[in-house]
N, C-alpha and C positions, 0 to 999 in steps of 0.2 A: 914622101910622107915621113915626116918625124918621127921618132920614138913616143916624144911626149903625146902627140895625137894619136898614133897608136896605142898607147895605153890608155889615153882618155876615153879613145871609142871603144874600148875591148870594157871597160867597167862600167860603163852607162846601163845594161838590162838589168844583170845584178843588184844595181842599187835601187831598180826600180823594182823588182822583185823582192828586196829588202823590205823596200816602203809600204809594199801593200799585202804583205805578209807581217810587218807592225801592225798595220790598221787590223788586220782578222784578230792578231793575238790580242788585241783589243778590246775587239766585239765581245772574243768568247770568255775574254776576263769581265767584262761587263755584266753581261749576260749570267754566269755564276754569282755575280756578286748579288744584283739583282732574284735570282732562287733563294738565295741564303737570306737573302733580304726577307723573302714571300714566307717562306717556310719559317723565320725566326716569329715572323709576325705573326701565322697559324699559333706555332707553339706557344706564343704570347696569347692570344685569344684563347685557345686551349686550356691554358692556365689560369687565366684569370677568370674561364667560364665555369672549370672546376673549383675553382676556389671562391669564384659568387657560390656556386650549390651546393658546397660545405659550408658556405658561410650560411646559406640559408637552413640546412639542415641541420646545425650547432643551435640555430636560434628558434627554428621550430622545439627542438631538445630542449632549449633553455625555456622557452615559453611553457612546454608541454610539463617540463619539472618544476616548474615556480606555479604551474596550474596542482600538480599533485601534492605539491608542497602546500599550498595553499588548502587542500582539504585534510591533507594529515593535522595543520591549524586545526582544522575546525573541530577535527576528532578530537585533539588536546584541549582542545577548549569546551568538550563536553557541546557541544553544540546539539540541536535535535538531530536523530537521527533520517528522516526524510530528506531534509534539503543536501546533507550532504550524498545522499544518493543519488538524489535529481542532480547537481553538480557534477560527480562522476558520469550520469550519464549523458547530461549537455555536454563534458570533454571527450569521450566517444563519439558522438554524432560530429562533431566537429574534425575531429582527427580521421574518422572514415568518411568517406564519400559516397552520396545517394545512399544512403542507409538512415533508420531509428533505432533507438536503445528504448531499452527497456531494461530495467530491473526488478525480478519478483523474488520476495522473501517467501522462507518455506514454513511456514508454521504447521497446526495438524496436519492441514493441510495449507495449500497454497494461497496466497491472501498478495494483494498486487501493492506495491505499497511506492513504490518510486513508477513515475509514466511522462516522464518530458519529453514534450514535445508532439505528443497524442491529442487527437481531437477529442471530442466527448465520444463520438461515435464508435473509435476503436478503445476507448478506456471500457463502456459499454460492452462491447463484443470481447474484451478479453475476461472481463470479471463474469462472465457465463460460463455456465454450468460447463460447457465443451471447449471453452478460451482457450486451452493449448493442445492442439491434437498431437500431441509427439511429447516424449520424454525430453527432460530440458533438464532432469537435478542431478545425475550422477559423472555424466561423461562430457566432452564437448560433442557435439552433434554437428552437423547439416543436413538441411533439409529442404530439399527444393520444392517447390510448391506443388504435393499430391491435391492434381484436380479431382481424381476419380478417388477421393480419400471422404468418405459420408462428413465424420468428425470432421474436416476441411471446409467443404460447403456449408457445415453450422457456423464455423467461427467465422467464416469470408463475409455470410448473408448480412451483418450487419454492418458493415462499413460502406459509406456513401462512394468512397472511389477505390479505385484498384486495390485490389488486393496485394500484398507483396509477394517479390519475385522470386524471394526463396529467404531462409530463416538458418544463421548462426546460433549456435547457444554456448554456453561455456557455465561451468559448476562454480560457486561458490562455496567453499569450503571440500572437506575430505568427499570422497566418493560414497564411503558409507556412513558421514550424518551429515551431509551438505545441509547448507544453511539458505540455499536459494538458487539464483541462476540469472543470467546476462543475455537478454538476448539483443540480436542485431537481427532487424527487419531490411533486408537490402531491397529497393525498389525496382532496379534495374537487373535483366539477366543476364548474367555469366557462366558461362560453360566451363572456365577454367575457376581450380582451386584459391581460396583468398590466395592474398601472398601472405609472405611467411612474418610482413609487417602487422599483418589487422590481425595474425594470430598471437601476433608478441603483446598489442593493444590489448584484446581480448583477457591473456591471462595476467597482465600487470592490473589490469581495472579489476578484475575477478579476486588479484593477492590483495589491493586496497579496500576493495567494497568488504572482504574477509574482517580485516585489519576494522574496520568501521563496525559492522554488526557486534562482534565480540568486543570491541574497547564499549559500544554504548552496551550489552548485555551486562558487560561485567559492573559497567557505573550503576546500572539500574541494580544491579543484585547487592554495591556496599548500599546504594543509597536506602535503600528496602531496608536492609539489616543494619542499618545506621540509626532508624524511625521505627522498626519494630521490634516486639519481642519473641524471641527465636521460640521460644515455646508452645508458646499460644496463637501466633501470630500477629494479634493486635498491635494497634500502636502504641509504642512506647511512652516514657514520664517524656523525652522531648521533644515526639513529633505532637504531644498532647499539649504541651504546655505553646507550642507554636498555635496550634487551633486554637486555643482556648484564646489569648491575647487576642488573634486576630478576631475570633466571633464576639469579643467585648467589643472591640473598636468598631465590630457592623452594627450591633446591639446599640450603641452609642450613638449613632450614624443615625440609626431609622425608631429609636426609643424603642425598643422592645426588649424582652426579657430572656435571658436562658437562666437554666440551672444547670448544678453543678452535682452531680451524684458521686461521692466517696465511699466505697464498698471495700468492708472488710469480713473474709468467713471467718466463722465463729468455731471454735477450738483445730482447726485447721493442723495445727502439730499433732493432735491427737491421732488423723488418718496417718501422717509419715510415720509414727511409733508404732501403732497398733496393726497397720497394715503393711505398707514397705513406701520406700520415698518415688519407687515407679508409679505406685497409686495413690499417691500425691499429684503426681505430675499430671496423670488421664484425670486423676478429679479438678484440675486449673483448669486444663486443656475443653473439659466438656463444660465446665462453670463459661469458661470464654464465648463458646456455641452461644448457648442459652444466654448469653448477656446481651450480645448480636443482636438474637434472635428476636428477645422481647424489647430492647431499644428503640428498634424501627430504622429503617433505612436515615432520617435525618441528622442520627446521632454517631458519637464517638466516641469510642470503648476503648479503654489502655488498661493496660498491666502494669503498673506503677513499682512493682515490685514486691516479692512475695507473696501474699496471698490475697495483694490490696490491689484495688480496681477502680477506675476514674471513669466516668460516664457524662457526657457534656450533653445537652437539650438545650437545641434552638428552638427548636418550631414548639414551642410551648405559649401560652397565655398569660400564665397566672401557677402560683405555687400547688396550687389544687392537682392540675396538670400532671405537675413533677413529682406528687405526691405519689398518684394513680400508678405513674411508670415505676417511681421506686418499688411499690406493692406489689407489680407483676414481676421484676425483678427478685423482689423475696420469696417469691411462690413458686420460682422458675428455678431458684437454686434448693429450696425446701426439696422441691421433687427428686423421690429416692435415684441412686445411679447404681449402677449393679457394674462393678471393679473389680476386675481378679475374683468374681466369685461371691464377693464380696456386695451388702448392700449397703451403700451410703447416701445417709440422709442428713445432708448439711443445713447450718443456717445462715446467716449472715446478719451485719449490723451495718444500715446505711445511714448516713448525710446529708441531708441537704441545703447546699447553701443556695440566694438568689439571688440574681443579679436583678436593679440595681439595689434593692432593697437592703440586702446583709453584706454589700460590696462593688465597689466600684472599676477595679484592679485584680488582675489574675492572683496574687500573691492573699489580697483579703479572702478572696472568693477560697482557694485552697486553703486556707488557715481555717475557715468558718467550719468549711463540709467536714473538715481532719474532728473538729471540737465537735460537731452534731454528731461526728460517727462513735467517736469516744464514748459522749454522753449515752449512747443507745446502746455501748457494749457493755456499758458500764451499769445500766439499768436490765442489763441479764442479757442483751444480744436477741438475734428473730425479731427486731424493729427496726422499724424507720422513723429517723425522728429528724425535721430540722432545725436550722439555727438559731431561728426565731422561737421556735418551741423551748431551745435547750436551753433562751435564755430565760425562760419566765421561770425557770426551775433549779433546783441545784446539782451538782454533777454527782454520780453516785459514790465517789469514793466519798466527797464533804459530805453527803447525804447519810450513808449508814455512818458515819462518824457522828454524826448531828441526831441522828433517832434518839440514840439514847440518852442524851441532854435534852430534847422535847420531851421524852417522857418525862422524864425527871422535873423539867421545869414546866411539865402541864399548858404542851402546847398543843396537844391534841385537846380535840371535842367532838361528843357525838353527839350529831344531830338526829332527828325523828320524822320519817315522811308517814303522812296519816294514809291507810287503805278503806276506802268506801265501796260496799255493797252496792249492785245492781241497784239494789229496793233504796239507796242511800242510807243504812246505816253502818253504823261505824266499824272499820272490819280489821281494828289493829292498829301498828305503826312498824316500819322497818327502820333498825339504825342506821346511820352513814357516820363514817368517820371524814374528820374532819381535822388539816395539819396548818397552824396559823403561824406562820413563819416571823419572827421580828423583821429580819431583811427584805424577804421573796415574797412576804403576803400569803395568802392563800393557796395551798400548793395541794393540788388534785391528787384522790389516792391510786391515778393509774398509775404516774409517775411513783409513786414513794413506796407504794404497795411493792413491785416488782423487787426494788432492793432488800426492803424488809423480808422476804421471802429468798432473797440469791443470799444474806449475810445471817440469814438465820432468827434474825431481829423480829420477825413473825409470831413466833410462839410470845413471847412476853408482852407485845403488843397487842395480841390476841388475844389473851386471858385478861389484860389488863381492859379490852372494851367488852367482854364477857361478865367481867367483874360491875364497871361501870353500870351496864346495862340492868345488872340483875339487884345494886344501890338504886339506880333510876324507880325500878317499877317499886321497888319497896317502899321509897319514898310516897310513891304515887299512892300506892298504896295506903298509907298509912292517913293520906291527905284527905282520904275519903273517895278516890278517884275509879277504886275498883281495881280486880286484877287484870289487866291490860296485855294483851297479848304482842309480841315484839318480837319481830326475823332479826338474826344477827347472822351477816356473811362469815363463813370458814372460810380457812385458806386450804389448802392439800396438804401444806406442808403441819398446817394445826393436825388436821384428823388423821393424817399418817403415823403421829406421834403412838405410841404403845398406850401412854396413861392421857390421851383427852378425854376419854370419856367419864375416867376417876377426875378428872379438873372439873369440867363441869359440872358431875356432881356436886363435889365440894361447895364448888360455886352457887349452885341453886339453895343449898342446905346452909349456907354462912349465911345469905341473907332473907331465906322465906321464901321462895321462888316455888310455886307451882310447875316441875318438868312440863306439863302442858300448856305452859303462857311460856313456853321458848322453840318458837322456830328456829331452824338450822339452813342456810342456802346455800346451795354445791353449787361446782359447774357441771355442766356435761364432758366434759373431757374428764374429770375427775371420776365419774360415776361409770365411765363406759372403761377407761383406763388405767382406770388410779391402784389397781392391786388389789392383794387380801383385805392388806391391815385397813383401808377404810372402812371396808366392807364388816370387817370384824366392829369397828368402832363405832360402825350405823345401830348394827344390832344392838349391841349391850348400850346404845343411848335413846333403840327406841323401846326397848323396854323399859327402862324411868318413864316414857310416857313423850317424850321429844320426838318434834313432828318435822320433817324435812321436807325440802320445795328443789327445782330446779332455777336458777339465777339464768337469764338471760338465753330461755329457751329456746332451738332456730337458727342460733349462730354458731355451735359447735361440731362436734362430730356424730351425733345421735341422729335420731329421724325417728316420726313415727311408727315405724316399724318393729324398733327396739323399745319404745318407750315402755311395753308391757313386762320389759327386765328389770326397768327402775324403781327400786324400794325406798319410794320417795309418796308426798299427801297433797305435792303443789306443782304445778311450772307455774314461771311468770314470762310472762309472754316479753320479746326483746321490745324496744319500743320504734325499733327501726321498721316493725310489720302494723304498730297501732299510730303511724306516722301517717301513712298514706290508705288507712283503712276506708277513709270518707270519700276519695280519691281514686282508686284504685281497683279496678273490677279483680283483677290478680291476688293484690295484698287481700282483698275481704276471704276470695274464698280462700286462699290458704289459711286467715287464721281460724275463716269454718271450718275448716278439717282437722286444725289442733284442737280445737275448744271441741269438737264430735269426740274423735279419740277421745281424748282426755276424761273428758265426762261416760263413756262405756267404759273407763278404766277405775270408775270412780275417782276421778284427783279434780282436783280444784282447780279455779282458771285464774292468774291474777294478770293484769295488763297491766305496763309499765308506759310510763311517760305520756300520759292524757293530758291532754293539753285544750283542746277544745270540746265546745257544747256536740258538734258534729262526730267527732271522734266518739263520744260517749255512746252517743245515739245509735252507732254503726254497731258496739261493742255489746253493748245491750240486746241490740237486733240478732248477733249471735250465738248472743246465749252465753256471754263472759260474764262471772258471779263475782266477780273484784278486781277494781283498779285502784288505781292510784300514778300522780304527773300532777304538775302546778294550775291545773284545772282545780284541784280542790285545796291541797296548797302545797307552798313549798316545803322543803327540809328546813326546821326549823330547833333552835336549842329548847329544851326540857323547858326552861322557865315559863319561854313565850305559849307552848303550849298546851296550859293548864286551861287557859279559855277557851281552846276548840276541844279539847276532854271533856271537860264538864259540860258543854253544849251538845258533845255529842252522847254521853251519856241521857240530857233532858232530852234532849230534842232533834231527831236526828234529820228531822226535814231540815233543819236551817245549818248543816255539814256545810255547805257551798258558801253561807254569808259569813259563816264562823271564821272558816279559812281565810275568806278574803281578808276580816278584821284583821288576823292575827299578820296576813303578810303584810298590809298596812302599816300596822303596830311597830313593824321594826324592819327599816330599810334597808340593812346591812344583811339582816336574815334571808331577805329575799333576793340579794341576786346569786343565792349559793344555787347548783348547780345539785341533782344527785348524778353519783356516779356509778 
C-alpha cells in the first residue's frame, strides 16, 4: 500500500465528520435566525398594537377636548344655559359606560334642571318630594343601592324598569356654597372602586358645569343691571324704550291702543333738603312699589331718571282707560309714607300721551307725555292731564303771562246760571267766569283758575269779577229788574287774604249792593282746612249780612258728620250725585240723607247740573228746595238775560219756556258749559 492511499484512507471519516457537523452548525444558525425572526415580529406587533392604542387614546383625547371645547363655545357665546348642560351631560354618558348623568342645580332648594337622556318616568320620580335619598351637594359620594333604605323604595317606586345599580355623585362648586351636583346612575354592578378615569371624568365635568353656571349667572347679573335701575329696581330709560318700540309695532300689527304715562313728583328736592338724600332714596324706592302695584301686571314701569317715571299700557281700550290708571297712580303716590320718622305726603304730575291718536313713533309718543306732564306741573302739579287736553289749552308759563293782558284787554266775561225753586220760582242766579281766548277759543276756568291761584293772579281777578258782578246787579237794578240775588265763587287764596272782607265791602258800598243779594261759595277742603284767617274773614263778612254755601258738596273731605261745624246758609249738591238720581236706587238715597241733614241743620238745598224732567221729579220727591243745570237754562251773558228776569219776575210758571227762548235766542251762548 502506498503512502498516497494511506493517507487518503486515514482522512476519509474526518471529512465526513466535518460535513455533517457543517450541516448542524447550519441548522442551529438557522434555527436562531428564524427566533429572531419570530420575536422581532412579536416586538413588531407589540409595537404597533401599542401605538394603535395611543393612537386611539390621543383621538379619543382629541375628540373628548374639541367636545369640551365645543361647550366652553357655547358659554362664550352666551348660549342658554340648559342645553349646555344637557351637552355636558350627553359627553359623560358617552365617555362612561352603562351609566346616566344627570345634573341638578341647587337653588333654595334643589330644582332639576339638565336630565338627558331620562325617560318621563325617572324625570317624574326624581322631581318628587324624596327624588334623592342621599346627600349629593357638598362631597363626592357613592352609594350603592340601599334596598332596605324607606327614602329608596320612594324614589325606585316610580320607574317602569330597574332601578340603578348603585349612584356616583360629585359637587359643583366649593363645599360650602355648592352650586349643584353631577350624578352618574350606573346600571350595572360593581364591587370594585370606579377607576381612577370616570373620577378624573367626574371632576373635569364638575370644574366645566362650574365654569357654565357662573359665566351665565354673572351674564344674567350685567344683563339685569344693564335694563334696570339699581335703586329701585325697575326698568331702565333703555330696557323701556326697547318695550315701548316693540309694543307700537304689536299695537300696529293688531290696531290697538296703548298709552304712555310720564310721571313726575311734585317738589321732590324739597324731601332731599328738608329731610336727608337717604330719604329721598326710600321715598323713590317706595313710589316704585306703589307704581308696580297699581299699574297691574300688564304694564311697565321705568325710572327714567331722577324723580321721573315712565309707565306703558297695553291692555288698555281707549284714553278713558288710561286716564282711570293715571288717577290710581296719583292717589297711590298722594298716600302719606312715614320715612325716618318723618311723614311724607307727595304729589305728582302726570302725562298722557296715546297711541295712535297723539303718535305714531316712540320718539312722538315720549315728546307728547314729557309736554302733558309739563303742562300739568305747570298748572300747579297733583294732576293728570293729557296731550290732547293740553292741546285745547295754553301752557301755564304763556298762561299766567297772558292773564294779565286778558284782563286788561277784557277777555274775560261772566256769565249768569238762573236757580229755580222746587215751587218754580225764581231763586237767583250764580256767576261763572268765562276766559275767550283770540287764539285757543274758549278756555275752561279749571284750567286757568289753578294758575291764577299758583301766580298769585287770583286776587285781582277776583275782585275784578266781584266788581263786575256788583255793576251787573246795579245795573239790573236800576232797569227796573229788582234786586237780584247772585253766588259769586271765592278762591282760598281771595279769603285768606287779611283785607277781603274790607274789599268786599268797599265793593258792595261803590255800587249800592245790598250785603244780602251776595252769596259767597267755598270749598269743602277750604272750610274743614283752610285755617284761622278764613274763618276770621267769614265772620266779619257775615256780619255785613253775606250769606255763604258750600260749592260742590260730596266730593271733598267733609261728610255729614261734620257738616254741623260748617258756618255756612247753602250746600249745592255736586251734580255727579243729581246725574244718576232717576237711576240709581244708591245715588237717591244718599242725596236723601244730605237734603235730611241739611234741612235739621236748617241750610238750604241747591242741586247742581239738572238736566232732565226726570231728575227734577226725583229731587223734588226729596225734598231739594233749589236747582239749577240746562233743564231750565244755560249760563248765559247779562244782556241775553233780561228776558227770562223779567219773566221770571211776572210770571214764574213759564221759568222753563223763558229759558228755553233765551237758549234759542243765541247759539253760541248755549253750548258754554258751567264749570
Amino acid at each position: 500500500m502506498t503512502a498516497a492511499r494511506i493517507f487518503s484512507d486515514s482522512v476519509h471519516p474526518m471529512s465526513h465528520f466535518l460535513s455533517w457537523a457543517g450541516i448542524g452548525l447550519t441548522a442551529i444558525v438557522f434555527a436562531c435566525i428564524r427566533t429572531r425572526d419570530r420575536r422581532h415580529m412579536c416586538r413588531e406587533r407589540g409595537l404597533k398594537d401599542a401605538v394603535r392604542q395611543r393612537t386611539d387614546e390621543l383621538e379619543a383625547e382629541r375628540i373628548r377636548e374639541m367636545d369640551r371645547n365645543h361647550i366652553l363655545e357655547l358659554i362664550v357665546s352666551n348660549e342658554p344655559l340648559d342645553p349646555v348642560l344637557d351637552r355636558l351631560a350627553q359627553l359623560l354618558e358617552n365617555e362612561t359606560a352603562a351609566s346616566h348623568c344627570l345634573i341638578l342645580l341647587k337653588d333654595c332648594d334643589r330644582r332639576l334642571t339638565s336630565a338627558f337622556g331620562f325617560t318621563h318616568d325617572w324625570k317624574a320620580a326624581l322631581a318628587s318630594p324624596h327624588s334623592v335619598p342621599f346627600e349629593v351637594w357638598k362631597y363626592p359620594r357613592e352609594f350603592p343601592a340601599p334596598h332596605n333604605d324607606p327614602a329608596w323604595a320612594i324614589f325606585t317606586a316610580g320607574l317602569n324598569g330597574p332601578p340603578p345599580a348603585a349612584i356616583r355623585t360629585h359637587p359643583i362648586g366649593a363645599a360650602h356654597a355648592p352650586l349643584g351636583a353631577i350624578l352618574l346612575f350606573e346600571t350595572a354592578i360593581s364591587n370594585a372602586r370606579p377607576p381612577r378615569e370616570t373620577v378624573t371624568l367626574l371632576e373635569s365635568t364638575a370644574r366645566l358645569a362650574h365654569v357654565a353656571i357662573e359665566h351665565h349667572r354673572f351674564c344674567g347679573e350685567l344683563q339685569y343691571q344693564a335694563q334696570h335701575d339699581i335703586l329701585t329696581g325697575l326698568a331702565n330709560r333703555g330696557l323701556f324704550e326697547d318695550r315701548l318700540t316693540a309694543a307700537i309695532v304689536e299695537a300696529r300689527q293688531n290696531t290697538l291702543p296703548l298709552a304712555l304715562l310720564f310721571i313726575d313728583l311734585d317738589r321732590f328736592k324739597e324731601v332731599n333738603d328738608t329731610v336727608s338724600h337717604r330719604a329721598g332714596d326710600a321715598y323713590l324706592i317706595e313710589t316704585a312699589e306703589r307704581l308696580q302695584q297699581v299699574a297691574g301686571p300688564g304694564a311697565t314701569v321705568a325710572r327714567i331718571g331722577g324723580d321721573e317715571f315712565n309707565v306703558l299700557l297695553t291692555n288698555i281700550r281707549n284714553e278713558s282707560e288710561a286716564q282711570q290708571v293715571a288717577d290710581r297712580i296719583l292717589a297711590a303716590i298722594c298716600r302719606p309714607m312715614v320715612i325716618d320718622a318723618h311723614s311724607i305726603a307727595g304729589t305728582a304730575s302726570v302725562g298722557i300721551a296715546m297711541f295712535p291718536g297723539d303718535g305714531v313713533e316712540a320718539e312722538d309718543l315720549r315728546r307728547e307725555a314729557d309736554a302733558a306732564m309739563y303742562c300739568a306741573k305747570n298748572l300747579g302739579g297733583n294732576r293728570v292731564l293729557s296731550f290732547s287736553a293740553r292741546n285745547r289749552t295754553l301752557d301755564s308759563v304763556r298762561m299766567s303771562r297772558e292773564l294779565n293782558f286778558a284782563l286788561r284787554d277784557r277777555m274775560f266775561t261772566v256769565h249768569y246760571q238762573p236757580k229755580v225753586a222746587a215751587d218754580g220760582h225764581f231763586g237767583g242766579l250764580e256767576a261763572l267766569l268765562r276766559l275767550n281766548h283770540p287764539e285757543h277759543g274758549s278756555i275752561p276756568p279749571n284750567e286757568f283758575i289753578p294758575v291764577a291761584e299758583a301766580s298769585g293772579f287770583i286776587v285781582p281777578l277776583g275782585a275784578w269779577v266781584l266788581d263786575e258782578v256788583c255793576r251787573q246787579m246795579a245795573e239790573w237794578h236800576a232797569r227796573g229788574l229788582g234786586q237780584i240775588s247772585v253766588a259769586v265763587n271765592v278762591s282760598a287764596v281771595q279769603i285768606s287774604r287779611p283785607d277781603f272782607a274790607e274789599a268786599v265791602q268797599n265793593c258792595l258800598v261803590r255800587h249800592g249792593i245790598s250785603p244780602w243779594s251776595i252769596e259767597l261759595e267755598l270749598t269743602e277742603r277750604l272750610l274743614i282746612g283752610g285755617g284761622p284767617e278764613p274763618q276770621r274773614q267769614m265772620q266779619l263778612l257775615r256780619a255785613l249780612g253775606i250769606r255763604f254755601s258750600i260749592d260742590d258738596f260730596g266730593t271733598g273731605y267733609s261728610s255729614l258728620s261734620c257738616l254741623h261745624r260748617l258756618n255756612v246758609d247753602a250746600i249745592k249738591l255736586d251734580r255727579s250725585f243729581v246725574q244718576s238720581i232717576d237711576t240709581d236706587p244708591a245715588a237717591r238715597r244718599l242725596v236723601q240723607s244730605m237734603i235730611d241733614v241739611a234741612e235739621s241743620l236748617g241750610l238750604s238745598v241747591i242741586a247742581e247740573g239738572v238736566e232732565t224732567e226726570a231728575q227734577r221729579t226725583a229731587l223734588i220727591a226729596a225734598g231739594c228746595s233749589m236747582m239749577q243745570g240746562f233743564l231750565f237754562a244755560h249760563p248765559q251773558p247779562a244782556a241775553a238775560l233780561e228776558n227770562y228776569l223779567r219773566g221770571a219776575t211776572s210770571d214764574p210758571g213759564d221759568l222753563l219756556r223763558i229759558g228755553s227762548m233765551v237758549e234759542n235766542s243765541s247759539a253760541s251762548a248755549a253750548m258754554l258749559i258751567t264749570m
